[in-house]
C-alpha positions in Angstrom: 0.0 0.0 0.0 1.3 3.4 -0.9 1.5 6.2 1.7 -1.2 8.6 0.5 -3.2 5.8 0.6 -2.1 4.3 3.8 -3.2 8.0 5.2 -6.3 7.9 4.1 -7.0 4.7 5.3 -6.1 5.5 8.9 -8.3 8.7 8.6 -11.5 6.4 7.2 -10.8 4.4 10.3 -10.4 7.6 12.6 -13.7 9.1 11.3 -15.1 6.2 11.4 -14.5 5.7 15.2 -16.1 9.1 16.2 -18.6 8.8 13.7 -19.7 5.7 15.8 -19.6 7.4 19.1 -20.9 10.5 17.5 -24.3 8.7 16.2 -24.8 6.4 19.4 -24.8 10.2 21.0 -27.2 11.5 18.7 -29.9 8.6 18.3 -30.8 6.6 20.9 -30.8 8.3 23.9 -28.7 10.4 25.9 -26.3 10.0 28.0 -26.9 8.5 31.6 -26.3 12.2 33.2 -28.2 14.0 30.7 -31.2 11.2 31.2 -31.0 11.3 35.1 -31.7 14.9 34.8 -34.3 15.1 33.2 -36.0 11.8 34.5 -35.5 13.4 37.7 -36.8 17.0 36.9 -38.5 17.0 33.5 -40.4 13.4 32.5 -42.2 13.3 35.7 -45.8 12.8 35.6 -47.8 15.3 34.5 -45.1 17.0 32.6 -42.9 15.9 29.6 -43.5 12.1 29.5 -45.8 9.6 28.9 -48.5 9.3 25.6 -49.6 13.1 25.7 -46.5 14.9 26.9 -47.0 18.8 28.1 -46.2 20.8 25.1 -46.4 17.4 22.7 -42.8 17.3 24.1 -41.5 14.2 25.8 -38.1 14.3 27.4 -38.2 10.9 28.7 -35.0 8.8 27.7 -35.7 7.0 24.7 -37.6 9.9 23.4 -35.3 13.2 23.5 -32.8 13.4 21.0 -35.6 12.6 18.5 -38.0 15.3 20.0 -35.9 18.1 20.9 -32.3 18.2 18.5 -33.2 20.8 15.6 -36.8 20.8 16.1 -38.4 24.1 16.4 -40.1 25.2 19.8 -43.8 25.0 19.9 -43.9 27.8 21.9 -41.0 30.0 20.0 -40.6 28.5 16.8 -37.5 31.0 15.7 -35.9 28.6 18.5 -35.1 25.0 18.2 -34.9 23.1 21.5 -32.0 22.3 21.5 -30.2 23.9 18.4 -26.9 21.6 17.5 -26.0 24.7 15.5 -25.9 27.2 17.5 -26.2 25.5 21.3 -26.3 28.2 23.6 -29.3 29.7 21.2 -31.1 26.4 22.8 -34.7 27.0 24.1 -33.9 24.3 26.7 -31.5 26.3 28.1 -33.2 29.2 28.3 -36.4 27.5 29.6 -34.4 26.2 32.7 -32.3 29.1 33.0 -35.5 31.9 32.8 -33.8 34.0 30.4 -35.9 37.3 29.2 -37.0 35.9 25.6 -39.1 32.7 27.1 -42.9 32.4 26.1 -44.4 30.8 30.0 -43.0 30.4 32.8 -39.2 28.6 33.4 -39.0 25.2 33.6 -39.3 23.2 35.5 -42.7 24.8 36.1 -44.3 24.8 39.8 -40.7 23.1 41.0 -37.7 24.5 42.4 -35.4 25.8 39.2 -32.7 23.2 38.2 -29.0 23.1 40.4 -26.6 24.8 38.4 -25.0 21.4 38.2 -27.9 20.3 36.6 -28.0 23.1 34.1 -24.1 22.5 33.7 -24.8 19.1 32.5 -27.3 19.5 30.0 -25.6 22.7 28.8 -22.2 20.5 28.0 -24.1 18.0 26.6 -26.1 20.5 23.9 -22.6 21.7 23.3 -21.1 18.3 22.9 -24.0 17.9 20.1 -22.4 20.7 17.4 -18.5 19.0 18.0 -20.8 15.0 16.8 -22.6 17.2 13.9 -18.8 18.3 13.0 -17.3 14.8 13.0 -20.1 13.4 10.5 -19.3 15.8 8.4 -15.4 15.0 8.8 -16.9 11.2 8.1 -18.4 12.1 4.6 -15.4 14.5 3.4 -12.9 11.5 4.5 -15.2 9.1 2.6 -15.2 11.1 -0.8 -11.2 11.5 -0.4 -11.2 7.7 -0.1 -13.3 7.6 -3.4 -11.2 9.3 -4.9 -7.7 7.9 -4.2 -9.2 4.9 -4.9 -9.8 5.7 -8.3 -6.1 5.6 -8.9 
């Protein structure tokens, strides 16, 4: 095997790698911090869980990547929930923090607002989202290189 090849080979295997960890992040469900706090805060009965979720959203485990990662905000639709893009622009985070630009009432409505450790966690994990977006993109411009030094 030549060297440019060799190179590319390691960097199919290299995207490939955090491509993996990147999509297990991004479908499926969160990870076990990110769950426990919302299972603990948010996808409590009455709230954001079960068949008819408060707000049509559900935040329980198995349902929030789907339900909140670039999807609009029913009750701000210029937000997303949790916007990959552009993650501290998340109307997550500024439900549970009570920013100024809110529609309602911070979250976790009629509860005691989230521990800043609490908001620490999901705010790392929103940000973790735009650095998986990045390497998937990494995965698809190593895979066309890898088209096309195989063409030689």
């Amino acid at each position: 095997m030549t060297a440019p090849k060799n190179s590319v080979l390691w960097a199919v295997l290299a995207a490939s790698l955090a491509a993996t960890i990147a999509f297990s992040q991004e479908s499926g469900t969160p990870p076990e911090p990110v769950a426990k706090v919302f299972q603990r805060n948010c996808a409590v009965s009455g709230c954001h869980q079960g068949k008819f979720p408060a707000r049509g959203l559900n935040l329980e485990a198995d349902k929030v990547i789907a339900a909140t990662v670039n999807v609009a905000s029913v009750e701000k639709p210029e937000f997303k929930i949790i916007d990959r893009d552009a993650p501290d622009k998340s109307y997550l985070l500024k439900k549970v923090n009570g920013d100024k630009d809110i529609a309602g009432r911070r979250m976790p409505r009629g509860r005691d607002p989230l521990k800043a450790d609490d908001i620490e966690v999901l705010t790392s994990w929103i940000r973790s989202l735009k650095t998986t977006a990045l390497v998937g993109d990494l995965k698809n411009d190593v895979r066309r290189s890898f088209n096309i030094v195989r063409t030689f």
